[in-house]
MOPAC internal coordinates of N, CA, C and O (Angstrom, degrees):
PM7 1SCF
backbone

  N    0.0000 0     0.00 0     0.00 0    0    0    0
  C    1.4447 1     0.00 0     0.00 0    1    0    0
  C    1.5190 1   108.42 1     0.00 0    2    1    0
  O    1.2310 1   117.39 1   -32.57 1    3    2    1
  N    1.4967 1   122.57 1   147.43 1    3    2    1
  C    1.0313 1   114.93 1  -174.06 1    5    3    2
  C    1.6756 1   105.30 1   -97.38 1    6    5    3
  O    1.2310 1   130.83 1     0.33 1    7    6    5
  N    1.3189 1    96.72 1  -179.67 1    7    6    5
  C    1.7705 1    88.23 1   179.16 1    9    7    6
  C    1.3419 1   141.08 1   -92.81 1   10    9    7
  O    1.2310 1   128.73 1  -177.95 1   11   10    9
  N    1.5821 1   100.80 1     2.05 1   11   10    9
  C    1.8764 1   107.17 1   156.59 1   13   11   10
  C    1.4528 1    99.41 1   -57.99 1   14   13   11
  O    1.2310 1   122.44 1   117.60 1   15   14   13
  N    1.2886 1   112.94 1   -62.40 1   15   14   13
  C    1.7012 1   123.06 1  -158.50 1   17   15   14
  C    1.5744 1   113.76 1   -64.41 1   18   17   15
  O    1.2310 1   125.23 1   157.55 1   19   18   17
  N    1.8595 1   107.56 1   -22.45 1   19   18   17
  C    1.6402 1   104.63 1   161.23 1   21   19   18
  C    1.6477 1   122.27 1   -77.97 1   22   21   19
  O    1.2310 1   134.15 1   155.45 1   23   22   21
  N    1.4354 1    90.24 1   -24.55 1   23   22   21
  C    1.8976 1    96.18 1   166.05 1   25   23   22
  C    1.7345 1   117.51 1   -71.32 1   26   25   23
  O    1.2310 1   128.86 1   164.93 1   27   26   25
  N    1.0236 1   100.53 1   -15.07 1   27   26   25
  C    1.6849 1   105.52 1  -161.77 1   29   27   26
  C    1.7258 1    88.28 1  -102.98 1   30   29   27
  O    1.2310 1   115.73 1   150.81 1   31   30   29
  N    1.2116 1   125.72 1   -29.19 1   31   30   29
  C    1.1389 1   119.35 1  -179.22 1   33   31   30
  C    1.6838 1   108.27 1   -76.15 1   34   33   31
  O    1.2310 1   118.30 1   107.99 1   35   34   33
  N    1.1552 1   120.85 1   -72.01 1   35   34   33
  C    1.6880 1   145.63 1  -173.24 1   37   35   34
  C    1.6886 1    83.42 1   -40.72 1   38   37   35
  O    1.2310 1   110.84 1   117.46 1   39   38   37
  N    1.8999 1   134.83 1   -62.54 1   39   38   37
  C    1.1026 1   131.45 1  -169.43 1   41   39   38
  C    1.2672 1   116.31 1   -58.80 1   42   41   39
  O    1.2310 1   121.71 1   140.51 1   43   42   41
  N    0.8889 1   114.32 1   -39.49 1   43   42   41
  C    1.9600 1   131.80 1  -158.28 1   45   43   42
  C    2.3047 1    81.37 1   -68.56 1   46   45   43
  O    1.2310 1   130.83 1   115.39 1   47   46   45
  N    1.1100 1    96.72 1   -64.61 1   47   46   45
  C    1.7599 1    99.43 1  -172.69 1   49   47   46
  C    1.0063 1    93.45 1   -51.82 1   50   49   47
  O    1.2310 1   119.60 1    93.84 1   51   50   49
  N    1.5299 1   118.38 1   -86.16 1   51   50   49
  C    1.6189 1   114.54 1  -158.22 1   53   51   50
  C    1.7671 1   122.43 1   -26.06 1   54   53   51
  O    1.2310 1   119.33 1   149.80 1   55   54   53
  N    1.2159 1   118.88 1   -30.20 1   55   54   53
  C    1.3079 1   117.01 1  -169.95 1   57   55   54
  C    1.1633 1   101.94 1  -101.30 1   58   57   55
  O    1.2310 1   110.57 1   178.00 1   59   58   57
  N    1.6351 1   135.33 1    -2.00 1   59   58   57
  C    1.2727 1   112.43 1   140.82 1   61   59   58
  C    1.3346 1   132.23 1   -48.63 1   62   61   59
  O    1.2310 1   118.82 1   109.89 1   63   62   61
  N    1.5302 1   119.85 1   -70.11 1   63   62   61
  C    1.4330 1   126.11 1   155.02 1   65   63   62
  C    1.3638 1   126.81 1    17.00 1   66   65   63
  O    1.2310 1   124.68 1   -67.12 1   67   66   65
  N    1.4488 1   108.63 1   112.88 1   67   66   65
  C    1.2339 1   102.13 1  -172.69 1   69   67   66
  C    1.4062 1   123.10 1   -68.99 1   70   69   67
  O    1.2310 1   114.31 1   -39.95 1   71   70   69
  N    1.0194 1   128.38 1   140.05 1   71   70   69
  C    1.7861 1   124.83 1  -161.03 1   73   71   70
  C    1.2932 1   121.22 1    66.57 1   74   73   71
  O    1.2310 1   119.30 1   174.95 1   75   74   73
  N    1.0418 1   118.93 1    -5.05 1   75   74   73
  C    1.2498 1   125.15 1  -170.74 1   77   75   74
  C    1.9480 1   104.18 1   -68.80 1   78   77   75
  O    1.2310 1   118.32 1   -67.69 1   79   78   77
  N    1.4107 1   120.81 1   112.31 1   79   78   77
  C    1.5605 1   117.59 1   162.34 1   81   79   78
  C    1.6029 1    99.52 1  -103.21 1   82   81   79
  O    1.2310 1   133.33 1    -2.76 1   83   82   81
  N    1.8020 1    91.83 1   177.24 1   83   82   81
  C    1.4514 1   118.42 1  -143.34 1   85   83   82
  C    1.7924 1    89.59 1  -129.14 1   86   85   83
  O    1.2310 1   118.69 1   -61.01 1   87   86   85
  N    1.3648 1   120.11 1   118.99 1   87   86   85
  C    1.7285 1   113.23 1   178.32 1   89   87   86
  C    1.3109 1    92.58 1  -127.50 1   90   89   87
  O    1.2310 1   118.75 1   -53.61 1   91   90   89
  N    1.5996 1   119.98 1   126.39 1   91   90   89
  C    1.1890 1   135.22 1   177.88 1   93   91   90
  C    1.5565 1    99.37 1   -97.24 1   94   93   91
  O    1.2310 1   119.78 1   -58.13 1   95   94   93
  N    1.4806 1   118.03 1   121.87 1   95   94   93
  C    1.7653 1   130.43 1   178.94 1   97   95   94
  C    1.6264 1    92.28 1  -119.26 1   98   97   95
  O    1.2310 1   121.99 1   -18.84 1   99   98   97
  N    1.6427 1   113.80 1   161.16 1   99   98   97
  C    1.0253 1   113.73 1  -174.84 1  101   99   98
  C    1.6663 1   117.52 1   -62.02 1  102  101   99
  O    1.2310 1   120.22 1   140.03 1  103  102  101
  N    1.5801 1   117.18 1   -39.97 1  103  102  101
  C    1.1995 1   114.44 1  -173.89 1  105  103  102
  C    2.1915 1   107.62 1  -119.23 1  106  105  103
  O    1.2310 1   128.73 1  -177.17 1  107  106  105
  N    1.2802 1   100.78 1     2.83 1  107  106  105
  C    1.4942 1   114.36 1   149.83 1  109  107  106
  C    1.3799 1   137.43 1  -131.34 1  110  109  107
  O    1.2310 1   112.43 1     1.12 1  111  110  109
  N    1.1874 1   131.89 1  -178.88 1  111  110  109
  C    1.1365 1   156.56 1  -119.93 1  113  111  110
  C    1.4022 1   105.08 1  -171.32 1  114  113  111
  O    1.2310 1   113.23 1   -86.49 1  115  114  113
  N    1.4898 1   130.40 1    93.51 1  115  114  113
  C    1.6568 1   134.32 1   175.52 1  117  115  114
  C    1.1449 1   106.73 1   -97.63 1  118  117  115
  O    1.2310 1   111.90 1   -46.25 1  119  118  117
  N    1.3201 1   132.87 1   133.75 1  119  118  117
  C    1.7992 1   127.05 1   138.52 1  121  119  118
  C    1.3052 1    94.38 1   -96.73 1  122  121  119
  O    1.2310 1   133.05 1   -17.58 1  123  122  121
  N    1.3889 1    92.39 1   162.42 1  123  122  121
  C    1.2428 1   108.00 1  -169.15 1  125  123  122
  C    1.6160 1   103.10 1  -148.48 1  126  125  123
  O    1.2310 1   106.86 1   -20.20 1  127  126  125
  N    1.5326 1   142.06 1   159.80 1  127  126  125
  C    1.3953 1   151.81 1   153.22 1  129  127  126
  C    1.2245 1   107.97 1  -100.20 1  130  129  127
  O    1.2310 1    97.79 1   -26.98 1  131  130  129
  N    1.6074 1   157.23 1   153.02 1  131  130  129
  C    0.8670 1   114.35 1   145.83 1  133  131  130
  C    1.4656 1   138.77 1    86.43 1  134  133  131
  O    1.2310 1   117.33 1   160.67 1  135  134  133
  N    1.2347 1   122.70 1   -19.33 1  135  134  133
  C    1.4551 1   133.41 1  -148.35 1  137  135  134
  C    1.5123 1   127.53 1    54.18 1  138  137  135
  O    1.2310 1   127.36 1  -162.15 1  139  138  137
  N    1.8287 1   103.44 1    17.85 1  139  138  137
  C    1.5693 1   100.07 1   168.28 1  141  139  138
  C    1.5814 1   110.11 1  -127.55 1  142  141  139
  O    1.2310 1   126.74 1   -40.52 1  143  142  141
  N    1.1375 1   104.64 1   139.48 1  143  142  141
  C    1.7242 1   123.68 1  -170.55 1  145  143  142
  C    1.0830 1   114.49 1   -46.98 1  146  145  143
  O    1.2310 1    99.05 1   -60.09 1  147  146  145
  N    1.6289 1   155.29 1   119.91 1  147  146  145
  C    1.0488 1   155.29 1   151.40 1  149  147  146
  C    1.3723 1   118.35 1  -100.42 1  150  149  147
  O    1.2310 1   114.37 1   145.94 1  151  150  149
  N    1.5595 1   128.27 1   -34.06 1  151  150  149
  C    1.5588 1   122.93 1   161.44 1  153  151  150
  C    1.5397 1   107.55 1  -124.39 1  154  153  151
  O    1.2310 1   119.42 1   -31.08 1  155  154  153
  N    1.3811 1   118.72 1   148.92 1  155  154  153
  C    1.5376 1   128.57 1   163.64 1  157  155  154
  C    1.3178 1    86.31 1  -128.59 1  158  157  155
  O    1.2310 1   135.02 1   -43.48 1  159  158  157
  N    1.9124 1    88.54 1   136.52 1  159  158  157
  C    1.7792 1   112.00 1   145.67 1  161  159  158
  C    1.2543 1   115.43 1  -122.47 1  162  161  159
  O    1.2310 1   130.83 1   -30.99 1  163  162  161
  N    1.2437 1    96.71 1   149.01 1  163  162  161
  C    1.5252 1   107.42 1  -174.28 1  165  163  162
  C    1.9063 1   111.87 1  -157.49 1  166  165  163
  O    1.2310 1   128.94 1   -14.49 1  167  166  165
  N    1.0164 1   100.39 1   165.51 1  167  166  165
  C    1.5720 1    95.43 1   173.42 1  169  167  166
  C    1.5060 1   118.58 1  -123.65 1  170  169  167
  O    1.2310 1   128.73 1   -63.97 1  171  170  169
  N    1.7497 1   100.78 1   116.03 1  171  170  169
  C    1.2832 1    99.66 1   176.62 1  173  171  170
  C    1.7468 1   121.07 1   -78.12 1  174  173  171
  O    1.2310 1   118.23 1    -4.33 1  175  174  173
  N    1.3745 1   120.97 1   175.67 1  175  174  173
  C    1.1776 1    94.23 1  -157.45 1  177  175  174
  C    2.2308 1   112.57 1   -66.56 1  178  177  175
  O    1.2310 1   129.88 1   -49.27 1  179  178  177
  N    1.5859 1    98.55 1   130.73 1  179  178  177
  C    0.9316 1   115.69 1   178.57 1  181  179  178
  C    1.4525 1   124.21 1    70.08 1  182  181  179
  O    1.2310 1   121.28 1   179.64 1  183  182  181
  N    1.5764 1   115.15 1    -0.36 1  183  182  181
  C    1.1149 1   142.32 1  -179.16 1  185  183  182
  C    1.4808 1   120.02 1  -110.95 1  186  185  183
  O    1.2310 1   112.50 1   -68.99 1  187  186  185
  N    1.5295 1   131.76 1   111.01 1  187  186  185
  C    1.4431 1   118.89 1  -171.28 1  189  187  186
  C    1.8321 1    89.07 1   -99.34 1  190  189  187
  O    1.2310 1   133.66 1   -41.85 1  191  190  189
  N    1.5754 1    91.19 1   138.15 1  191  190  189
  C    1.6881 1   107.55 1   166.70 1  193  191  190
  C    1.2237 1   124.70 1  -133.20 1  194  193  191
  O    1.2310 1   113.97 1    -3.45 1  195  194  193
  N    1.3570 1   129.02 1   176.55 1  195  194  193
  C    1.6087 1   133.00 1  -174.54 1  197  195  194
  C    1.6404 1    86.45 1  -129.53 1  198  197  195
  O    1.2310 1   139.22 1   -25.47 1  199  198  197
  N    0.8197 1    80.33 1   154.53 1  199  198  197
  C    1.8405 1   106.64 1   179.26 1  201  199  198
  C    1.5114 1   114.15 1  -133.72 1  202  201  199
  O    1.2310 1   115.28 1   -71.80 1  203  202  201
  N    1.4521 1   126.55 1   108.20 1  203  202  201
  C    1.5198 1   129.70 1  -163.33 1  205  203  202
  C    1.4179 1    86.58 1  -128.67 1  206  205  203
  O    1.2310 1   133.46 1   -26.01 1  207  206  205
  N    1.5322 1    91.58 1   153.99 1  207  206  205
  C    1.5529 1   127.79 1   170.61 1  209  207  206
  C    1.3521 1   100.87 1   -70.53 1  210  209  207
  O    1.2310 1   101.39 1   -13.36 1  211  210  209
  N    1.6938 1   151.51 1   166.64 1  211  210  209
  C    1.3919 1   142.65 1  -173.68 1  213  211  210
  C    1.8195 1    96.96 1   163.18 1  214  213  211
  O    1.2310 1   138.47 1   -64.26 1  215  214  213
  N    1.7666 1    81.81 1   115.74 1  215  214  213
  C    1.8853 1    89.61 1  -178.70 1  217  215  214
  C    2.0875 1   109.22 1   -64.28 1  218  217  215
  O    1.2310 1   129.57 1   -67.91 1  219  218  217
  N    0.9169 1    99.15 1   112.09 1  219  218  217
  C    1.2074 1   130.55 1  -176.29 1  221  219  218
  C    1.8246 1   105.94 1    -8.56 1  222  221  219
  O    1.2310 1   118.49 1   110.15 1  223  222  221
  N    1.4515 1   120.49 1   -69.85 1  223  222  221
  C    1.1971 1   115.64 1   160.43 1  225  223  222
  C    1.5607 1   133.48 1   -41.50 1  226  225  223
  O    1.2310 1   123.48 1   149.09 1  227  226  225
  N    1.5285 1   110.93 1   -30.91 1  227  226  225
  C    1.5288 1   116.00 1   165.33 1  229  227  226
  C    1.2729 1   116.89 1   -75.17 1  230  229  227
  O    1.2310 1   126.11 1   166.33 1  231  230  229
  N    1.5582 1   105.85 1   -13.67 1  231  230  229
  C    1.8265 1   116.74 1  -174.63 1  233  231  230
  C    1.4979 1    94.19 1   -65.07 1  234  233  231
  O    1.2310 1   127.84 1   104.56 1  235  234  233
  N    1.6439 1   102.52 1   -75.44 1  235  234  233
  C    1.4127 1   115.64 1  -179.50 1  237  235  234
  C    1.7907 1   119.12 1   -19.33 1  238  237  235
  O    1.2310 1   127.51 1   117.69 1  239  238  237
  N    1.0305 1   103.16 1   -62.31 1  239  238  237
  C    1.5911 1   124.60 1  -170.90 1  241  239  238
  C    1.4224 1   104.46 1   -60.72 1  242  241  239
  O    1.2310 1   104.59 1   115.63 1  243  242  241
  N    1.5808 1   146.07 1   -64.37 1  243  242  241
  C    1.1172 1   174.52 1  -100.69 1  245  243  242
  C    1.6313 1    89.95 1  -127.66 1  246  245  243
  O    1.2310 1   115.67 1   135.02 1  247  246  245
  N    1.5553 1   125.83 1   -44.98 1  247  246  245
  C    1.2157 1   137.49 1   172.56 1  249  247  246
  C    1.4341 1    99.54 1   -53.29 1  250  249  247
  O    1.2310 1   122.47 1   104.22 1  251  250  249
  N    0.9938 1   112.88 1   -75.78 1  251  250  249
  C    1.4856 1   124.24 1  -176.07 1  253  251  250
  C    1.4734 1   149.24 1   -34.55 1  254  253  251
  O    1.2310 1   135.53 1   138.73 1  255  254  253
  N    1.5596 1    87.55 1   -41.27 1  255  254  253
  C    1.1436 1   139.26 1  -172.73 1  257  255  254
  C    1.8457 1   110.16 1   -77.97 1  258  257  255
  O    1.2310 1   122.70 1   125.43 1  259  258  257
  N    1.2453 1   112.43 1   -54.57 1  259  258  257
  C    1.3182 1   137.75 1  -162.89 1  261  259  258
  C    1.8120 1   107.93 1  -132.92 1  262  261  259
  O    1.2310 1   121.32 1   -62.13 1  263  262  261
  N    1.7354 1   115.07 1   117.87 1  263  262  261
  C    1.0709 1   136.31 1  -149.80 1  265  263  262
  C    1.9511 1    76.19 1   -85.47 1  266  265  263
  O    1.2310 1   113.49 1   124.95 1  267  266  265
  N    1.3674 1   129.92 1   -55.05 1  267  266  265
  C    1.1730 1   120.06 1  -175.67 1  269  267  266
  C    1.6128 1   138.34 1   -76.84 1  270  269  267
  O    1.2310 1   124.77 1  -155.37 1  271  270  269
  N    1.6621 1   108.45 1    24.63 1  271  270  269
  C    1.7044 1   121.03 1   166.40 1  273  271  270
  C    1.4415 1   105.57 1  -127.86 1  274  273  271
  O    1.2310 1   125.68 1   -56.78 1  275  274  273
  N    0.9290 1   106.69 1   123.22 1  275  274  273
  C    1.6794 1   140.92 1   160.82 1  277  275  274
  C    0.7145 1   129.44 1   -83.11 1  278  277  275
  O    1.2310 1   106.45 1    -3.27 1  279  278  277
  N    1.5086 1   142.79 1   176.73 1  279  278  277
  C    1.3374 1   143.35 1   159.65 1  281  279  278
  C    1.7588 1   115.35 1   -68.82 1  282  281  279
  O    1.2310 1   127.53 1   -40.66 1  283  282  281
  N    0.9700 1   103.11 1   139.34 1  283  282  281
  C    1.8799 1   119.29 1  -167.40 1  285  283  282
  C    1.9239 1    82.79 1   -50.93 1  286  285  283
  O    1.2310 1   126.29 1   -45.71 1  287  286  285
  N    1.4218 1   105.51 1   134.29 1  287  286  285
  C    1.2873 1   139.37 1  -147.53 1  289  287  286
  C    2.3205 1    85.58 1  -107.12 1  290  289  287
  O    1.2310 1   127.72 1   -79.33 1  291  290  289
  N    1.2425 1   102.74 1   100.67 1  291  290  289
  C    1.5416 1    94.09 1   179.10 1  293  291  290
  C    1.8476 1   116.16 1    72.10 1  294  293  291
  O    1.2310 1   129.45 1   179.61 1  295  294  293
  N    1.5377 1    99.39 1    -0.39 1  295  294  293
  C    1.4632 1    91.20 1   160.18 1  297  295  294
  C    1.6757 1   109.96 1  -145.20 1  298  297  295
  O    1.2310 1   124.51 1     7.88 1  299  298  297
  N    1.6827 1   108.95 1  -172.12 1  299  298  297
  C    1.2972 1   101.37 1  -174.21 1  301  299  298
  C    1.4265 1   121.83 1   -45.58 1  302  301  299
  O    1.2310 1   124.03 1   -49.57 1  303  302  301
  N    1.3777 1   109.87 1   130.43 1  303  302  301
  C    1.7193 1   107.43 1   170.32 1  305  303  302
  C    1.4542 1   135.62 1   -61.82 1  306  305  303
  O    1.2310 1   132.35 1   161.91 1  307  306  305
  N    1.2541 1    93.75 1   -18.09 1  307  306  305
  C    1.7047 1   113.90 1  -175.30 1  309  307  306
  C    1.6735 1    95.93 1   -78.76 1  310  309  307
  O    1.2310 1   129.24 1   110.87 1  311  310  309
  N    1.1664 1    99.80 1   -69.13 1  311  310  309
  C    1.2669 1   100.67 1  -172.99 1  313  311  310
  C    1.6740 1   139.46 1   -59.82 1  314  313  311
  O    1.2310 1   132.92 1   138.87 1  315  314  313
  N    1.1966 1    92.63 1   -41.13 1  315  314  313
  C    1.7013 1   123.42 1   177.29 1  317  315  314
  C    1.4694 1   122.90 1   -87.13 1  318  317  315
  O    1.2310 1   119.95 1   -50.46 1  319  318  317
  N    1.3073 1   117.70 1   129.54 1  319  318  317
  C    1.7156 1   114.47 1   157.73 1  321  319  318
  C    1.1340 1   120.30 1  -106.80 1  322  321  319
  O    1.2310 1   110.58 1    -9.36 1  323  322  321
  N    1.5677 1   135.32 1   170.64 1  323  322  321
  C    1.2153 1   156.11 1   132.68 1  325  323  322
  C    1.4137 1   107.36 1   -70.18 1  326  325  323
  O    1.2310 1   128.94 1   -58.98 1  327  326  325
  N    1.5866 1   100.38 1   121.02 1  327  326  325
  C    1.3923 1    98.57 1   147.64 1  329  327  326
  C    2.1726 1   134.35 1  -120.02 1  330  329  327
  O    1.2310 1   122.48 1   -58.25 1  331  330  329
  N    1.0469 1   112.86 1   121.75 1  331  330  329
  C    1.2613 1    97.28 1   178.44 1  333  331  330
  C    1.4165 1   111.30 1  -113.25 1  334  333  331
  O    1.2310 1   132.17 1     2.77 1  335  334  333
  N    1.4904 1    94.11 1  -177.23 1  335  334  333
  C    1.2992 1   112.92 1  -176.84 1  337  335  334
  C    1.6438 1   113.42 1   -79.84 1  338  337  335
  O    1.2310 1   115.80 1   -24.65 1  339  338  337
  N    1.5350 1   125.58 1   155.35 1  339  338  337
  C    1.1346 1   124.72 1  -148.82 1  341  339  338
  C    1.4768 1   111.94 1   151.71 1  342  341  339
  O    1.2310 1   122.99 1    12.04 1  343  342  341
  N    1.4830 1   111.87 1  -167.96 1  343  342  341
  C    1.6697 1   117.11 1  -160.93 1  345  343  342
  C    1.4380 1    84.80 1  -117.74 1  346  345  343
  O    1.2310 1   104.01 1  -179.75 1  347  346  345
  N    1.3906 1   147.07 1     0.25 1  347  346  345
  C    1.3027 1   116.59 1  -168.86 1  349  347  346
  C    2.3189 1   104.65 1  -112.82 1  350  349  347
  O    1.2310 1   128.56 1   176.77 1  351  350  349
  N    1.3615 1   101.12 1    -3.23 1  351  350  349
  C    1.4867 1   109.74 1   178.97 1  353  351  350
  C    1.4637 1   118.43 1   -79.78 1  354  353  351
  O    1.2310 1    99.02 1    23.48 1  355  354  353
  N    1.1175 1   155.34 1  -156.52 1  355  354  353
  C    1.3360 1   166.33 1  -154.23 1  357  355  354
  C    1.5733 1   103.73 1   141.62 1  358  357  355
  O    1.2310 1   132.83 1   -36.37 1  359  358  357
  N    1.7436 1    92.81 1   143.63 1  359  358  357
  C    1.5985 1   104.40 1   172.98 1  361  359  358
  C    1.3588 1   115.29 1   -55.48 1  362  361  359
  O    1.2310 1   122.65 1   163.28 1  363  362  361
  N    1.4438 1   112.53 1   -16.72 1  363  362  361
  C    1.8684 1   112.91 1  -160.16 1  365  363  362
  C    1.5037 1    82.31 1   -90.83 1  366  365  363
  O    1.2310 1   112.90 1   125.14 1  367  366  365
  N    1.2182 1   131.02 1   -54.86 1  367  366  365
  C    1.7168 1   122.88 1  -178.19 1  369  367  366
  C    1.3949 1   113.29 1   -48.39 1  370  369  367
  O    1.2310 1   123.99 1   108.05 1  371  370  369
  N    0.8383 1   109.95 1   -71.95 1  371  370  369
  C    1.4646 1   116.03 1   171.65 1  373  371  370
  C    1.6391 1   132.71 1   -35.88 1  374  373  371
  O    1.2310 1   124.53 1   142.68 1  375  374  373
  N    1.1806 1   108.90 1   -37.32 1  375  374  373
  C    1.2728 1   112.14 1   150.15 1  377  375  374
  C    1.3884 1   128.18 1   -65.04 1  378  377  375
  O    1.2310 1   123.09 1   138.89 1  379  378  377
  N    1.6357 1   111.68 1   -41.11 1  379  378  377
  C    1.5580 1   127.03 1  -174.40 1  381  379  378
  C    2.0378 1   101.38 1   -60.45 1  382  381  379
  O    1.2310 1   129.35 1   143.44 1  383  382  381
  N    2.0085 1    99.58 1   -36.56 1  383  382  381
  C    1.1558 1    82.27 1   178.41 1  385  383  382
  C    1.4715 1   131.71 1   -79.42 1  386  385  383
  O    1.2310 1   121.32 1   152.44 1  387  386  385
  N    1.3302 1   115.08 1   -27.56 1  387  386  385
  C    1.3317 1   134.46 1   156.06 1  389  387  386
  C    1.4038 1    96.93 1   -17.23 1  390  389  387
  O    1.2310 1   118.16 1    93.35 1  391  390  389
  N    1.3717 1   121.11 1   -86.65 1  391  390  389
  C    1.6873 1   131.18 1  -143.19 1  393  391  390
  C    1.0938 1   110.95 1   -76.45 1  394  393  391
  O    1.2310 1   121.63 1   176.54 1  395  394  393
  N    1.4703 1   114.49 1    -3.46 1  395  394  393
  C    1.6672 1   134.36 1  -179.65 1  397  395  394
  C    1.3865 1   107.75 1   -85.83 1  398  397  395
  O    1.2310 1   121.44 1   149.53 1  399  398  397
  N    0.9512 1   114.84 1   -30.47 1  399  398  397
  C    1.3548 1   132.36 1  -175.05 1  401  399  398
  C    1.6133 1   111.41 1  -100.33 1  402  401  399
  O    1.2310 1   135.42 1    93.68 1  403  402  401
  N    0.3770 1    87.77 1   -86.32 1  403  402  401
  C    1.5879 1    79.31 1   154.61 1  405  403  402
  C    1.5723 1   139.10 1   -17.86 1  406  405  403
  O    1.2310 1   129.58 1   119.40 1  407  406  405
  N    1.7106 1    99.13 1   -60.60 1  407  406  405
  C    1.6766 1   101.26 1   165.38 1  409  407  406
  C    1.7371 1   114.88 1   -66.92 1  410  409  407
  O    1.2310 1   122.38 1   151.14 1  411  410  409
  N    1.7983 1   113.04 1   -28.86 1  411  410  409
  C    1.2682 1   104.34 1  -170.85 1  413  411  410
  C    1.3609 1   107.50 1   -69.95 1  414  413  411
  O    1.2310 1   103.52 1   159.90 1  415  414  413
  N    1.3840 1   147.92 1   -20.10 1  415  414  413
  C    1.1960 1   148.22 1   -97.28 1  417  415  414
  C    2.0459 1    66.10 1  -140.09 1  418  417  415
  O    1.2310 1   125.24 1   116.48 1  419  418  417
  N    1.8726 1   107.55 1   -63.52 1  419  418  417
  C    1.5191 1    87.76 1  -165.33 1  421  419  418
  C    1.3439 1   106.66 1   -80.56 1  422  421  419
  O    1.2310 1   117.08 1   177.52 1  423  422  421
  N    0.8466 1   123.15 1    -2.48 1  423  422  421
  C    1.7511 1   124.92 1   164.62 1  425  423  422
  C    1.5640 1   117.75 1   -31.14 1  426  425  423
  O    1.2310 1   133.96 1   127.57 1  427  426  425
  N    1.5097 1    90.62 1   -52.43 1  427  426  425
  C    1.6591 1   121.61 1  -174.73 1  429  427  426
  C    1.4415 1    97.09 1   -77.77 1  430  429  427
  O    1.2310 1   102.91 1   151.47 1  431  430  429
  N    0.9283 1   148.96 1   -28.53 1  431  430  429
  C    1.3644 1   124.92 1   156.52 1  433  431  430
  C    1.4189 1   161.76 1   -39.44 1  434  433  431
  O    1.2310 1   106.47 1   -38.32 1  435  434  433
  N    0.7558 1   142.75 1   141.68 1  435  434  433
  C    1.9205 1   123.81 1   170.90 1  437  435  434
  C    1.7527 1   102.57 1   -57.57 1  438  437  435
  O    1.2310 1   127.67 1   -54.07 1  439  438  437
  N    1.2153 1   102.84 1   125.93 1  439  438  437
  C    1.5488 1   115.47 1   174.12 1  441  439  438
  C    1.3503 1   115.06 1   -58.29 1  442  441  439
  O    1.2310 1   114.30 1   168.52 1  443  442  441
  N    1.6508 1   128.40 1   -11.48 1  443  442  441
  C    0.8985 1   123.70 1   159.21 1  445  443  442
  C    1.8329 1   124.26 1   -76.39 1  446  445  443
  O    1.2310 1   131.07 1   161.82 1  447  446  445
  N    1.3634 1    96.24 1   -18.18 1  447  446  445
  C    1.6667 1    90.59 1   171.16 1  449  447  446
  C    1.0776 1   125.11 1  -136.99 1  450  449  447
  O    1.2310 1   127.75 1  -138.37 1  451  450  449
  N    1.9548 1   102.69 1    41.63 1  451  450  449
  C    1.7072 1   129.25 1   169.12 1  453  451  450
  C    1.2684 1   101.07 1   -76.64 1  454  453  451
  O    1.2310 1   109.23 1   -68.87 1  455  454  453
  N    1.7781 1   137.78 1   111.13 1  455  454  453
  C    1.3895 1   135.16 1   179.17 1  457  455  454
  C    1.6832 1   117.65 1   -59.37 1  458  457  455
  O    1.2310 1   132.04 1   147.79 1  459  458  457
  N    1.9622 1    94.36 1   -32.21 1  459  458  457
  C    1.5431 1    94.49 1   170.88 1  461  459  458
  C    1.6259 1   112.23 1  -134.68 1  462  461  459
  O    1.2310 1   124.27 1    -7.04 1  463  462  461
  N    1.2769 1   109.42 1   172.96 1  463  462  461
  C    1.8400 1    92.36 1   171.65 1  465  463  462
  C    1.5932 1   123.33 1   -74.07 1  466  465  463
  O    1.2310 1   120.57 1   -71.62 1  467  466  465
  N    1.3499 1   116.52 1   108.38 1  467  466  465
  C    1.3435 1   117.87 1  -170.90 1  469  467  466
  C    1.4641 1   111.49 1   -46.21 1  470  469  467
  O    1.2310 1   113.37 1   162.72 1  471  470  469
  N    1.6695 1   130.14 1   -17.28 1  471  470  469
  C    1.5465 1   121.63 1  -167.91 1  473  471  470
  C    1.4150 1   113.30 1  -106.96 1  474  473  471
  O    1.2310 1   122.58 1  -167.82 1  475  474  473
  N    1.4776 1   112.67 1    12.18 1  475  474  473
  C    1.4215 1   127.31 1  -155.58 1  477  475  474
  C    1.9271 1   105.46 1  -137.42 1  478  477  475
  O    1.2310 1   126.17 1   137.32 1  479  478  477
  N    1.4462 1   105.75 1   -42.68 1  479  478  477
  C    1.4832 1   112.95 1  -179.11 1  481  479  478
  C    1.4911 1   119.40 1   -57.96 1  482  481  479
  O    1.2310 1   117.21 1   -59.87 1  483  482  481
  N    1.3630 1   122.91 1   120.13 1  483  482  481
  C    1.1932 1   125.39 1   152.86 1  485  483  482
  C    2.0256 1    99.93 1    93.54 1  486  485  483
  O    1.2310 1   119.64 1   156.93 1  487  486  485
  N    1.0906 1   118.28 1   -23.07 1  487  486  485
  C    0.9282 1   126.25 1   151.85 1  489  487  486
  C    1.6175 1   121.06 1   -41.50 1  490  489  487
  O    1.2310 1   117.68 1   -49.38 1  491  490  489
  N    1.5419 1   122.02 1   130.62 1  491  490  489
  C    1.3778 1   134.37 1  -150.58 1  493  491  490
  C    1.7138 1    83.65 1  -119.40 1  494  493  491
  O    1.2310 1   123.70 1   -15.43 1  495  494  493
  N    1.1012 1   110.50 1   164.57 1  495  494  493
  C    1.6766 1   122.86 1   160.10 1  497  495  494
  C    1.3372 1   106.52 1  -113.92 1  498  497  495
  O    1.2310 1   120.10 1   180.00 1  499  498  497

């Protein structure tokens, strides 16, 4: 997939999300829960990417795993990935990373102003 169509994918989800708002910057793109960041898009040069939150050991792995995630591009490395466009992503990943990012982000919240249960959301059986 190329990387309009991984932006159009990662965006299209994220704004399902419950609570989830949308901040248009000149050269990014925030979601947000809450008023705290769970995806950035942005375009590196000539390259459009998503930038997700990712519990650190899944970072590692996910790195490894996939020639197109990096270390979070302008934020913590531990914490954060890059994602681009490329042969090794799928819409179903990409979404999975979305909601991953997402639950960690409301995890970190006060449970009084978690919109869903971070250990339960988006989670499949």
């Amino acid at each position: 997939m190329d990387g309009q169509k991984l932006q159009k994918i990662a965006g299209d989800c994220a704004v399902e999300l419950p609570g989830a708002d949308l901040e248009h910057h000149p050269d990014w793109e925030r979601y947000k829960v809450r008023g705290k960041v769970f995806m950035l898009m942005t375009d590196m040069p000539g390259r459009p990417v998503v930038i997700l939150k990712a519990d650190p050991d899944n970072a590692a792995a996910l790195r490894e795993q996939h020639a197109d995630i990096t270390p979070g591009y302008h934020m913590n490395k531990k914490h954060w990935i890059t994602a681009e466009g490329g042969g090794t992503l799928d819409a179903k990943l990409v979404k999975e990373l979305v909601i991953d990012s997402y639950r960690l982000v409301v995890g970190g919240l006060p449970q009084s102003q978690q919109p869903v249960d971070p250990r339960t959301y988006g989670r499949h059986a």
